[in-house]
Backbone as CSV, one residue per row, in Angstrom:
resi,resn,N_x,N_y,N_z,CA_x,CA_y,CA_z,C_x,C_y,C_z
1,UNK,-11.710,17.000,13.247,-10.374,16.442,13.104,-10.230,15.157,13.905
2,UNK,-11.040,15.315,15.043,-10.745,13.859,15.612,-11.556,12.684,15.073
3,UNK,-12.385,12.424,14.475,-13.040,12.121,13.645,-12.054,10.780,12.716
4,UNK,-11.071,12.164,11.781,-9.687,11.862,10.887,-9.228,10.726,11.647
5,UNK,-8.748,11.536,12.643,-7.588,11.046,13.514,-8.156,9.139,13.992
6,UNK,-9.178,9.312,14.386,-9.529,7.970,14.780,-9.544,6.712,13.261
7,UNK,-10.305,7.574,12.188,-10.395,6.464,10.791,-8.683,6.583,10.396
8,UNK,-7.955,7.341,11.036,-6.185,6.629,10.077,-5.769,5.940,11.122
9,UNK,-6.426,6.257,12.184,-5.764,5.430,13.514,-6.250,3.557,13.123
10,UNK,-7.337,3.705,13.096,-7.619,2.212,12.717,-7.707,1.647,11.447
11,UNK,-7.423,2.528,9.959,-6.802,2.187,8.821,-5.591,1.569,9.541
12,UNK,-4.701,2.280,10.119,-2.734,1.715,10.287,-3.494,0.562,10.779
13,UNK,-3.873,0.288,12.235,-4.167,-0.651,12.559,-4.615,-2.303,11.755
14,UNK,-5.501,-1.877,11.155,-5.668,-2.842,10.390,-4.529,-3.347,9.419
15,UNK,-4.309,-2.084,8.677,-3.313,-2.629,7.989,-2.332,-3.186,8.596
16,UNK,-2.075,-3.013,9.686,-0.047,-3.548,9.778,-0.562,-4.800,10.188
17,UNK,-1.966,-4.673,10.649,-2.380,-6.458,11.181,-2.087,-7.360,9.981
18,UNK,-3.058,-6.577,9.040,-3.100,-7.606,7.527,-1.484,-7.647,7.237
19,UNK,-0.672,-6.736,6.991,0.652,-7.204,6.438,1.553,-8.031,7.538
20,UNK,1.186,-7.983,8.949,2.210,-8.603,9.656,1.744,-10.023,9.415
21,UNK,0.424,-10.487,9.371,-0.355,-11.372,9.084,0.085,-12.412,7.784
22,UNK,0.380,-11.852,6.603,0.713,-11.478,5.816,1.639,-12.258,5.128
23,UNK,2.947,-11.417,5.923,4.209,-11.575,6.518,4.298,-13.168,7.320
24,UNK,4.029,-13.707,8.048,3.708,-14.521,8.710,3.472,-15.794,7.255
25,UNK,2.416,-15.479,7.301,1.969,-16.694,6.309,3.243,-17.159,5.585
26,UNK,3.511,-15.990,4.570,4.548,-15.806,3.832,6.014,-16.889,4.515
27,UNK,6.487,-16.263,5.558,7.393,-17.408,6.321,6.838,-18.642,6.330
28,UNK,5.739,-19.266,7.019,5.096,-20.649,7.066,5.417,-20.836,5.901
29,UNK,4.848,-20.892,4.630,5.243,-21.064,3.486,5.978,-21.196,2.638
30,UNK,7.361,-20.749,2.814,8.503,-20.912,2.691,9.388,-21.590,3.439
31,UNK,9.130,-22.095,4.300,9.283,-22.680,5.571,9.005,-24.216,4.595
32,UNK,7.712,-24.642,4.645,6.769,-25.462,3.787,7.703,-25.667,2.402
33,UNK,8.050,-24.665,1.818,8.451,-24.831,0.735,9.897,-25.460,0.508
34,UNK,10.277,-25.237,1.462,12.242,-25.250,1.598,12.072,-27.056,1.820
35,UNK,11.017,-27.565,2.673,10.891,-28.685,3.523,10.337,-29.633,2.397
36,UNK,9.652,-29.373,1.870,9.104,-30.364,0.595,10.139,-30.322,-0.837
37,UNK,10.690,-29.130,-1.095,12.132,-29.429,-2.010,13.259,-29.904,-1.466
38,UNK,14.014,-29.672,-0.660,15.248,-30.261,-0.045,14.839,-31.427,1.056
39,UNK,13.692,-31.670,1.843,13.830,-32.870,2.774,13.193,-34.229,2.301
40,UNK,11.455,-33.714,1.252,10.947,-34.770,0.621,11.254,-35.194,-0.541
41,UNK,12.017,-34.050,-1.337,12.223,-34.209,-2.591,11.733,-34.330,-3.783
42,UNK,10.357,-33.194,-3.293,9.366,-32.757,-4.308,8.572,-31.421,-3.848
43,UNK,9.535,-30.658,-4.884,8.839,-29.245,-4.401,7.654,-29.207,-4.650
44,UNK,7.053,-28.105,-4.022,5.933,-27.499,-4.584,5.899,-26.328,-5.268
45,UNK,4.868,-26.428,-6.529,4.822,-25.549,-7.265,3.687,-24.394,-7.262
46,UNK,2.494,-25.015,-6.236,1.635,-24.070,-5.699,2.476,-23.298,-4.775
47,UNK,3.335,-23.424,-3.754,3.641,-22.928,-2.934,4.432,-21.641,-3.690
48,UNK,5.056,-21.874,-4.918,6.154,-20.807,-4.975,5.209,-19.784,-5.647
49,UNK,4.226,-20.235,-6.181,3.308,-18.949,-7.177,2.725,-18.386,-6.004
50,UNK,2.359,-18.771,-4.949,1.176,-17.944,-3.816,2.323,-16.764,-2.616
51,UNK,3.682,-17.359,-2.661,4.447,-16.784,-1.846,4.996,-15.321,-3.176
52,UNK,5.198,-15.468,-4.525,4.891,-14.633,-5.566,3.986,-13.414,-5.459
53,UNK,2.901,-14.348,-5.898,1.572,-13.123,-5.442,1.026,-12.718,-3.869
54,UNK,1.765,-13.312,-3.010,1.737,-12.625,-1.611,2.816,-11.556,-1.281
55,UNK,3.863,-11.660,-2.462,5.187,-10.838,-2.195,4.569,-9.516,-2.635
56,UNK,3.741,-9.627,-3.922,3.425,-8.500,-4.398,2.365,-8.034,-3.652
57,UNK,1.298,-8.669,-3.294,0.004,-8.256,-2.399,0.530,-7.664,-1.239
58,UNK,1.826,-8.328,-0.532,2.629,-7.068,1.200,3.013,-5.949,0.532
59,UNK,3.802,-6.177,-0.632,4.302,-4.834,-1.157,3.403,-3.965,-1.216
60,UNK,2.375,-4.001,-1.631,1.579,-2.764,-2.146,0.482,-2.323,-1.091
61,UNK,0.316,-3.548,-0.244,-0.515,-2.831,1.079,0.862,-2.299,2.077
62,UNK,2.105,-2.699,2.187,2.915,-2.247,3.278,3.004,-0.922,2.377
63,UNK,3.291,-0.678,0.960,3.137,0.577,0.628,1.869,1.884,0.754
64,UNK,1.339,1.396,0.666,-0.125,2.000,1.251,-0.137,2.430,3.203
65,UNK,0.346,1.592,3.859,0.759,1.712,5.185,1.823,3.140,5.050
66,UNK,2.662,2.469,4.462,3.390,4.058,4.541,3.204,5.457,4.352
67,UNK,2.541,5.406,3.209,1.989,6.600,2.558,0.743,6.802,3.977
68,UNK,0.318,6.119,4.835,-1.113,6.979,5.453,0.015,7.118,6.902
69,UNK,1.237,6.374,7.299,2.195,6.917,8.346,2.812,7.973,8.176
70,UNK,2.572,8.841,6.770,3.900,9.562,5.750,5.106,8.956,6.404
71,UNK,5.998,8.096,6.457,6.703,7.253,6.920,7.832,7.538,5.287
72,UNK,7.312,7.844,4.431,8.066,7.069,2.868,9.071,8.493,3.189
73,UNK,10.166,7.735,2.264,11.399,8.748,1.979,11.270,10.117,1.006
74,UNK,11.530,11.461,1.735,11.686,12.497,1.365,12.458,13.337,1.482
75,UNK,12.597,14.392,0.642,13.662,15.056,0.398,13.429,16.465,1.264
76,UNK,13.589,16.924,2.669,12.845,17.623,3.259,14.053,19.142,3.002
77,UNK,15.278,19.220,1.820,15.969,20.769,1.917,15.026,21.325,1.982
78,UNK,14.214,21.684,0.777,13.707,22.961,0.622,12.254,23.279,1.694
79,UNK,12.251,21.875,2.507,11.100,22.173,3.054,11.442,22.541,4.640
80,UNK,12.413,22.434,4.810,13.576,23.097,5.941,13.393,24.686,5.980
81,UNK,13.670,24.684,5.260,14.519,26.151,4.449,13.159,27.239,4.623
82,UNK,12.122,26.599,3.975,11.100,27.793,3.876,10.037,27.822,5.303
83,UNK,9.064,28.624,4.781,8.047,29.196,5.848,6.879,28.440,6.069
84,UNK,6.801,28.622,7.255,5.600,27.925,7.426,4.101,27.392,6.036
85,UNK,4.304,28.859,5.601,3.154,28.286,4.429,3.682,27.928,3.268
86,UNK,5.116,27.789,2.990,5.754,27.000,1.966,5.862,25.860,2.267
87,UNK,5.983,25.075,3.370,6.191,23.973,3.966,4.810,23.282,3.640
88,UNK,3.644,24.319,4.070,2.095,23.248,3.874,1.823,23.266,2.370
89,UNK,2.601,24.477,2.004,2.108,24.377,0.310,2.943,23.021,-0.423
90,UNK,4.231,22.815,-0.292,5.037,21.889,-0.714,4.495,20.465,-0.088
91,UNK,4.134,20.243,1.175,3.278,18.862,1.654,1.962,18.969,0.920
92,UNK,1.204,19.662,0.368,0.251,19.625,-0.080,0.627,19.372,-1.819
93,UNK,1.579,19.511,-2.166,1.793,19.341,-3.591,2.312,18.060,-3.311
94,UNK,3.069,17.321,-2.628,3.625,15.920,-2.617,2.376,15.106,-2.379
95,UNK,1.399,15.689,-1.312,-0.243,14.674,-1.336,-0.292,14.635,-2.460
96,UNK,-1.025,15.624,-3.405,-1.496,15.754,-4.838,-0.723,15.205,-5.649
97,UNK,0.212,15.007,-5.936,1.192,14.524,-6.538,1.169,13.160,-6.443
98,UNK,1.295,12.385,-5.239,1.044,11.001,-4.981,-0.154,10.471,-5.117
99,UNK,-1.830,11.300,-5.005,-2.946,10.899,-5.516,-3.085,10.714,-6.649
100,UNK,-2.203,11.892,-7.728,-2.434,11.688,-8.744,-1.751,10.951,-9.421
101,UNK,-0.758,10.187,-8.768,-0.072,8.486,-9.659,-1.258,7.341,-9.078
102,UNK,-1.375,7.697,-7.827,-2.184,6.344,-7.397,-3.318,6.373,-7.842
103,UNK,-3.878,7.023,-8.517,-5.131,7.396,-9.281,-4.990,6.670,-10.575
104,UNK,-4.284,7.188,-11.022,-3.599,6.823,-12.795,-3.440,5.528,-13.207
105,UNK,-1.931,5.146,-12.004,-1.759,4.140,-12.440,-1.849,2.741,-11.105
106,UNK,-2.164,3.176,-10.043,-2.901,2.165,-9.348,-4.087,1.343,-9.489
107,UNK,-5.200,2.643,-9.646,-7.085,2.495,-9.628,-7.081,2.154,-11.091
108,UNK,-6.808,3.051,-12.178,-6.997,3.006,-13.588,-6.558,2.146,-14.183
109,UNK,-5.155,2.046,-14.117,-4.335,1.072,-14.563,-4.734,-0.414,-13.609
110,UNK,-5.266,-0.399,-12.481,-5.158,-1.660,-11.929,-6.678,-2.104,-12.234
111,UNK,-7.421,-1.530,-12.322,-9.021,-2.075,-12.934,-8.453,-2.602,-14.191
112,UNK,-7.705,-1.798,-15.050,-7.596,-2.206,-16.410,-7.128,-3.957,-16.444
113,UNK,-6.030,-3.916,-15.959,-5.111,-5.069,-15.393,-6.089,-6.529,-15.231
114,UNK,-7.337,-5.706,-13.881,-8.174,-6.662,-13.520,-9.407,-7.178,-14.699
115,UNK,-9.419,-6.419,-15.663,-9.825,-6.250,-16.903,-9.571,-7.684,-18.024
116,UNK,-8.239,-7.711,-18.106,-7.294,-8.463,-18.887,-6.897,-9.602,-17.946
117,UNK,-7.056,-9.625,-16.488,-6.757,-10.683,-15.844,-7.903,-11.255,-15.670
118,UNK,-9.046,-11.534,-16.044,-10.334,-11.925,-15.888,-10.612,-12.916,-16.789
119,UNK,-9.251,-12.938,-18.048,-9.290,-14.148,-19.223,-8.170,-15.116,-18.728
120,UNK,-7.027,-14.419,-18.018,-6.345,-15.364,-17.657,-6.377,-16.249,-16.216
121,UNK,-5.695,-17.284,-16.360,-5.796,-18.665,-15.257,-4.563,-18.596,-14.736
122,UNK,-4.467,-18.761,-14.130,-2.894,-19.079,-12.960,-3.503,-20.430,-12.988
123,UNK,-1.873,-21.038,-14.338,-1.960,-22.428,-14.112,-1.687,-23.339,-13.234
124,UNK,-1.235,-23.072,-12.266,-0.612,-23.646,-11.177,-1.758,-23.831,-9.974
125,UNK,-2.488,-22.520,-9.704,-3.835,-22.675,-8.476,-4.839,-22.419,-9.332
126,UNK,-4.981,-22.308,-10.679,-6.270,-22.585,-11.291,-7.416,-21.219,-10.806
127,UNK,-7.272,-19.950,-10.757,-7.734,-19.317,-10.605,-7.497,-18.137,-11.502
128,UNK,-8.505,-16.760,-11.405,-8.092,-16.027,-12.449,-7.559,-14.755,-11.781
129,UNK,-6.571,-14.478,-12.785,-5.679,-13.777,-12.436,-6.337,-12.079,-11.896
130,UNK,-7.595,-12.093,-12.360,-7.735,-10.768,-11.932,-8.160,-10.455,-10.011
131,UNK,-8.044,-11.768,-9.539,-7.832,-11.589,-8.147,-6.953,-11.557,-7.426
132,UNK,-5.685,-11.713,-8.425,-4.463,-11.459,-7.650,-4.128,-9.807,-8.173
133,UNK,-4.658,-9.534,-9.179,-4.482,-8.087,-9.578,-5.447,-7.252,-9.133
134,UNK,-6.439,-7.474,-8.121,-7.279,-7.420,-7.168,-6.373,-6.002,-6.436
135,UNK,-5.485,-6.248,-5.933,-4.898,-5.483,-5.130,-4.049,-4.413,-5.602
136,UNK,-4.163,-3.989,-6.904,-4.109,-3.034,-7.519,-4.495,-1.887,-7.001
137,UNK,-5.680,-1.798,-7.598,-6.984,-0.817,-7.314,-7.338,-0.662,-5.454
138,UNK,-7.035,-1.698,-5.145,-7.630,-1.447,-3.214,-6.204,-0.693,-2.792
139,UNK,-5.103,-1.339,-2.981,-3.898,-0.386,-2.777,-3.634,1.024,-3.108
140,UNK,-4.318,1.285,-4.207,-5.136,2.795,-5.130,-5.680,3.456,-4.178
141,UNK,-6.858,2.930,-3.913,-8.049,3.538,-2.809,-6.983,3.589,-1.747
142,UNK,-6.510,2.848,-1.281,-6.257,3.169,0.401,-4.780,4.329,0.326
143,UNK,-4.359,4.081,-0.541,-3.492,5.413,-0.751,-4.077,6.634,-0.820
144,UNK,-5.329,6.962,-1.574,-6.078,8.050,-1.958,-6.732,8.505,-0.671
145,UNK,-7.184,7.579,-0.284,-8.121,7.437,1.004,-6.985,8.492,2.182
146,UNK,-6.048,7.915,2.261,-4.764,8.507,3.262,-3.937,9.998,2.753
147,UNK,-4.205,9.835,1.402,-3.780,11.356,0.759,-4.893,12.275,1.497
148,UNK,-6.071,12.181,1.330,-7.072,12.934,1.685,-6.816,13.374,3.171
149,UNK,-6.816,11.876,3.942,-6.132,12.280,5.299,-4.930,12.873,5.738
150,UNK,-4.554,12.883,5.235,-3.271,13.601,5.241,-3.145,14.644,5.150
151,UNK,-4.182,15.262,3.991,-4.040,16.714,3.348,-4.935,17.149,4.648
152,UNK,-6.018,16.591,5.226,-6.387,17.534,6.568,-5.434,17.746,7.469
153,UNK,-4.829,16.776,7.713,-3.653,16.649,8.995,-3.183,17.737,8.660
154,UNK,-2.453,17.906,7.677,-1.637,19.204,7.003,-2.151,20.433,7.497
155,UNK,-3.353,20.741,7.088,-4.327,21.909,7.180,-4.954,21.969,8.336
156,UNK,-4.688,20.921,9.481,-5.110,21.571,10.868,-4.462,21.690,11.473
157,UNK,-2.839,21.233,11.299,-1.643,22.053,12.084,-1.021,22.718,11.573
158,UNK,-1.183,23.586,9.981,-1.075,24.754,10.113,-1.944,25.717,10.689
159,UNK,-3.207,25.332,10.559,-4.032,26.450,11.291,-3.611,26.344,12.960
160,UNK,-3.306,25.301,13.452,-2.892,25.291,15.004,-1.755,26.732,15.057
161,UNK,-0.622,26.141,13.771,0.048,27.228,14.363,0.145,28.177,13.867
162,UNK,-0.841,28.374,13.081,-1.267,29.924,12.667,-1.821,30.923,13.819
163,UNK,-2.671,29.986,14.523,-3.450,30.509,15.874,-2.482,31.090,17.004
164,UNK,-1.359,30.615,17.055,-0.669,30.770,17.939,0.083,31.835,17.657
């Protein structure tokens, strides 16, 4: 278990680096952007497509962050209410449950994506689109990756307090 504990410890880590990072850029850039439309009087049009596909690239890794903090919003009545092994059975159906969208339509659907984005160009930075749909599928994995972790976390503090 400690093992777990250390690879989600430095998954979060990394991640909140990359999204605060991220995040950051994102401001400079808009920052950049506000300053070349309203002070020079010629926006930029690279700037607004990369702050675009950086909006979506934080989204889906800060979503991935959440899911390995279990941090995301839940509905905890019925998991109040019941017993200890209804509680791990019901966290263990919300893991499974969330692997099996991020499976579907993250990994599957986002290869596919990267599939069909491999013909198209982002006319603006001249690149192909399947590297901004890149982060599909890695947002997939690192969700899956954290379901897995998770589902141990689950299963070694019920056995903690089974022991007890």
């Amino acid at each position: 278990m400690g093992t777990i504990l250390i690879i989600k410890t430095w998954l979060n880590k990394i991640l909140s680096g990359v999204v605060a990072l991220l995040l950051a850029f994102m401001s400079l850039l808009t920052i950049y952007q506000v300053f070349m439309r309203y002070m020079m009087r010629n926006p930029s049009t690279m700037s607004e497509d990369i702050l675009s596909y950086s909006f979506v690239w934080i989204s889906l890794l800060a979503a991935a962050l959440v899911f390995g903090e279990r941090d995301h919003m839940n509905l905890t009545f019925f998991l109040d209410k019941g017993s200890p092994m209804v509680k791990l059975l019901l966290s263990l159906l919300s893991e499974v449950l969330i692997m099996i969208i991020a499976i579907g339509v993250l990994l599957v659907g986002g290869l596919s994506f990267m599939e069909v984005g491999a013909i198209q160009v982002s006319p603006t930075l001249g690149i192909t689109m399947n590297i901004i749909y890149l982060i599909l599928p890695v947002s997939g994995i690192l969700i899956i990756l954290f379901n897995f972790i998770n589902i141990a976390e689950l299963i070694a503090a019920y056995k903690i307090k089974e022991e007890r």
